[in-house]
C-alpha positions in Angstrom: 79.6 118.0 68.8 77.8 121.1 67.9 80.1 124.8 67.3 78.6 128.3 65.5 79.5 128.9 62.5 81.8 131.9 63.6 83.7 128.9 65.7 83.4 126.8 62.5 84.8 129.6 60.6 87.8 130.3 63.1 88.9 126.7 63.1 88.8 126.8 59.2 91.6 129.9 59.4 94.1 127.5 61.4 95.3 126.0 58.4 94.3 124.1 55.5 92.4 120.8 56.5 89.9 118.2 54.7 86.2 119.1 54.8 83.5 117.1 53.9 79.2 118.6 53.2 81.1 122.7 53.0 83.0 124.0 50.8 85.7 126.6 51.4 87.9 129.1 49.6 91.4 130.1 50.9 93.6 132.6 49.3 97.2 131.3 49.9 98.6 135.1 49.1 97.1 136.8 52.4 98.8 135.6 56.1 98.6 132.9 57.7 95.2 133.1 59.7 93.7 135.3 57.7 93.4 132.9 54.0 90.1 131.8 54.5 88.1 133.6 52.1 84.6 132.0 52.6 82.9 128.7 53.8 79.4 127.6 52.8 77.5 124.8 53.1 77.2 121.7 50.0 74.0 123.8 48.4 76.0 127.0 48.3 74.0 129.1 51.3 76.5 131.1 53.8 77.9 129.7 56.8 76.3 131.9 59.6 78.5 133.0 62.4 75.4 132.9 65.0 74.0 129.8 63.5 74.9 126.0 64.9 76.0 123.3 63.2 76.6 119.7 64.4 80.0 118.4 63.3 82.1 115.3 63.7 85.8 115.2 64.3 88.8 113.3 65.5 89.5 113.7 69.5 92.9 114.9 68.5 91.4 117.9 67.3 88.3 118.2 69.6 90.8 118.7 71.9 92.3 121.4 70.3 95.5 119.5 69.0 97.2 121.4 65.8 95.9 124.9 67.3 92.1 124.0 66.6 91.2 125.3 70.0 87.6 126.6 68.7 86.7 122.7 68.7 87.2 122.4 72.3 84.7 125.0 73.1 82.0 122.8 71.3 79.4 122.1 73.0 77.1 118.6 73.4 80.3 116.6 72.9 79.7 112.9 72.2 82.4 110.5 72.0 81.5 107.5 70.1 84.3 105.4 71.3 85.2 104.6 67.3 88.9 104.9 66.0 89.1 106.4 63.4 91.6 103.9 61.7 88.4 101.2 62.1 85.8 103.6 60.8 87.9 104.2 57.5 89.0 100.3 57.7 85.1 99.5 57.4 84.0 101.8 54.8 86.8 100.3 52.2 85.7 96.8 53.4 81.8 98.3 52.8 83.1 99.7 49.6 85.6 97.5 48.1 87.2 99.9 45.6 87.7 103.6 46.5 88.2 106.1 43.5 89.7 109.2 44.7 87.4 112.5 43.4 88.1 116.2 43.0 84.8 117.8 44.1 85.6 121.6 44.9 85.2 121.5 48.4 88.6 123.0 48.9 89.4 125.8 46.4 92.6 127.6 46.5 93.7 131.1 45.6 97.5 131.6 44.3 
């Protein structure tokens, strides 16, 4: 589906979830809404709130399950028809061995 990045940047603020090709910055101090400090892309340039970005997500929260309601305004919604639990089944059959990472994506703020 594609969103703007001042959608993208709304469902971000929800709450703390896992992120894959941004990176983003919360600081656990401020309110509940309000932690997300920024969000940028993998090579570092700015999310832009006018700009649109193609993502991919579960229907759950496409649908606006868990308060993401920004992701059901997105528009050119495709549903691929894949469960999830096959996709990820597939890739560790693909894989074989799967060795966990910390990248950076998600950086918090006490």
């Amino acid at each position: 589906m594609k969103i703007t990045g001042a959608q993208l940047k709304r469902s971000l603020a929800v709450r703390l979830t896992a992120v894959s090709g941004l990176r983003a910055v919360f600081d656990l101090r401020k309110p509940k809404g309000e932690q997300l400090v920024s969000v940028t892309l993998e090579d570092g340039s700015p999310v832009l709130d006018n700009a649109t970005y193609a993502i991919a997500i579960n229907d759950f929260m496409q649908a606006g399950g868990d308060d993401y309601t920004e992701f059901a305004n997105g528009t050119d919604v495709k549903d691929t028809g894949i469960h999830l639990r096959d996709m990820v089944s597939d890739y560790i059959k693909l894989k074989k061995t799967i060795s966990p990472v910390i990248d950076g994506r998600i950086q918090l703020v006490n």
